[in-house]
N, C-alpha and C positions, 0 to 999 in steps of 0.2 A: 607420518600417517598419510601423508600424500606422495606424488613423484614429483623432486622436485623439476625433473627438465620438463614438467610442461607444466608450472606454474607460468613461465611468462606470455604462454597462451594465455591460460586460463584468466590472468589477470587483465589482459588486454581486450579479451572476450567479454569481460565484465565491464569494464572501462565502457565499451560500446556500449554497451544495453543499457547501460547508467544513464547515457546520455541520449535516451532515445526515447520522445513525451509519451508519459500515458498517464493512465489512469492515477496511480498511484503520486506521482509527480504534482500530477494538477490538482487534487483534496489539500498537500502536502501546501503547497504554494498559494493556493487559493484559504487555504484558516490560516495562515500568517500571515496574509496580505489583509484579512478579513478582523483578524481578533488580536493580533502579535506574533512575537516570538515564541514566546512561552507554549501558547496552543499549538503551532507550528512544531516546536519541540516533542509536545506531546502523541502529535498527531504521527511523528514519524517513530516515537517509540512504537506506537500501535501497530505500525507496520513492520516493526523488528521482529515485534513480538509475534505475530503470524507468519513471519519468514523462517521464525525459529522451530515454530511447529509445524510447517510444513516441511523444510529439514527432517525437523527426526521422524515425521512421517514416510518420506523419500527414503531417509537410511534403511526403516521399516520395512520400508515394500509395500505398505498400506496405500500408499498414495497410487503406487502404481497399478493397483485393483483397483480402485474406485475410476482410476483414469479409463481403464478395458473394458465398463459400463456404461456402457451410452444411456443409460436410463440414469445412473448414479451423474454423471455429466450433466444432464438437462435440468435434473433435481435442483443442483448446484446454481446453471443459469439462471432460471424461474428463483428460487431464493436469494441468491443474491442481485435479481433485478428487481425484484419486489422491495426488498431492503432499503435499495438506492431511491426508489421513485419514492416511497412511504416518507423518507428524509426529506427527500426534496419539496413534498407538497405539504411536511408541516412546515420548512422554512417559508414556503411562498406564502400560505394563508397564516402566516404568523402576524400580530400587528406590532408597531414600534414599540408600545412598550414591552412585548413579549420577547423583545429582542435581548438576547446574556448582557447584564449588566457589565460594564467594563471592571466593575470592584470586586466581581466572583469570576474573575478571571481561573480560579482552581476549577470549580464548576466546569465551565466552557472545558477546561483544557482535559478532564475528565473525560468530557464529554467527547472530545474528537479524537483522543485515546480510543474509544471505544468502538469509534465511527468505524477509524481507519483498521482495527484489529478484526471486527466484522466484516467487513468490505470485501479488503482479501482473503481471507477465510473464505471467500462466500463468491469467491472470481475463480472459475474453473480455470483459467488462462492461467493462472500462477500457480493451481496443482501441477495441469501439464507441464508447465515450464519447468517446476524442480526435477518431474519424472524426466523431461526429454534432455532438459540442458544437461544436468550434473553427471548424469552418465557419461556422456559423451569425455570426460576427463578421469576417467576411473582408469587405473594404470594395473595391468598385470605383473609390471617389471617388481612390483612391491609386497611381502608379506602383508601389509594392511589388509583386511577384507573390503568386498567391495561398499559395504552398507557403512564400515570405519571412513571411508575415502570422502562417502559422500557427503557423510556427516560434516568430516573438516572442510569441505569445498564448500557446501553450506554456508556454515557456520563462517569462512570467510569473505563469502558474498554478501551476509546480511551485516558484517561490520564495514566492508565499504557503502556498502548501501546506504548504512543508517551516519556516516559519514557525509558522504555526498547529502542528503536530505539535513545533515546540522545544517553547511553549506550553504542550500537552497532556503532552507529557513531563516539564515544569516542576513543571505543577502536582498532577500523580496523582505522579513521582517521592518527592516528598517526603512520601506519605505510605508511599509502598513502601521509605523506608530507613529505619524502624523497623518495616516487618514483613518485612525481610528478616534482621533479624538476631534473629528472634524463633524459638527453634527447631521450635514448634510449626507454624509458618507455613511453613518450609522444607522441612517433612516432606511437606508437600502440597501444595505449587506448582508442580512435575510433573505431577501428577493434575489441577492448574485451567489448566496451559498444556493439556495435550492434550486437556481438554473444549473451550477455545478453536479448537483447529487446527480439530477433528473440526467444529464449528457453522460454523465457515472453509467448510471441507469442504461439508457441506452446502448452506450457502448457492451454495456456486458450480454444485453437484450440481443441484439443484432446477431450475434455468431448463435445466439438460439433458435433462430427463425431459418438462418443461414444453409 
């Protein structure tokens, strides 16, 4: 479905951007460092799962109309910076006991499931980036069609992806379950998720003014 003489591009390509912080990185690292592994875990399902829909939107072509609107573009910014800030300022004006109980850890993990699947959704930066990258590896030498190619080049960037973030959840997890049960630490890991959202926020805000 693909060519394979330029997978070791394309994998190497990916390698790079894996390793290059953003946005998505820092939600991912900051709720495992913040609640566990587990919400960690969950939190990068959310972002599989929007990688995957942006994919089959990419194969579509749909993505790449909504990208050729600059009005469909700004849309996107304004909501998902509104998103991020709205997060951010019930974490901050939350009080400690409105803090997720460590015993409904499913709750929380639910919950950053959902964070992270809206997020990008809602970050115009990772439409373009499936319109602009994935083409760039679409091979003529192949019967596949081009929306067939995309699909599997996709579809293998969001399983490294969602690999590298086990990883990262792995390895910051373990040191967030002993400051999660440290109660000084709990008192104010509300106040450091919602400086998180809010820099979220920003980030995606910024290229809208821009």
């Amino acid at each position: 479905m693909i060519d394979l003489t330029i997978l070791p591009v394309y994998l190497t390509a990916v390698v790079a951007l894996l390793l290059l912080p953003g946005p998505d990185m820092l939600l991912i690292a900051s709720s495992s460092m913040s609640y566990g592994r587990k919400v960690g875990v969950f939190a990068s399902l959310g972002n599989a799962t929007s990688g995957i829909i942006l994919t089959v939107l990419a194969a579509m072509g749909v993505s790449a109309l909504i990208a050729m609107s600059p009005m469909a573009l700004k849309a996107l910014h304004l909501l998902g910076g509104a998103y991020l800030l709205k997060m951010g300022w019930d974490c901050l004006r939350a009080e400690q006991d409105e803090a997720p109980e460590l015993n409904n850890d499913s709750a929380v993990a639910k919950t950053y499931y959902q964070r992270a699947l809206v997020s990008n959704l809602l970050n115009p930066k990772a439409l373009v980036f499936f319109v602009m990258f994935l083409p760039q590896f679409v091979s003529t030498n192949i019967t596949a069609s081009s929306g067939e190619q995309m699909l599997v080049l996709g579809l293998l960037l969001n399983i490294l992806g969602l690999s590298f973030n086990f990883l990262l959840v792995a390895l910051v997890g373990s040191v967030g379950k002993s400051l999660i049960e440290n109660d000084k630490f709990r008192m104010y890991q509300q106040k450091v998720m919602g400086g998180v959202f809010i820099i979220l926020a920003v980030w995606m805000l910024k290229s809208f003014v821009a």
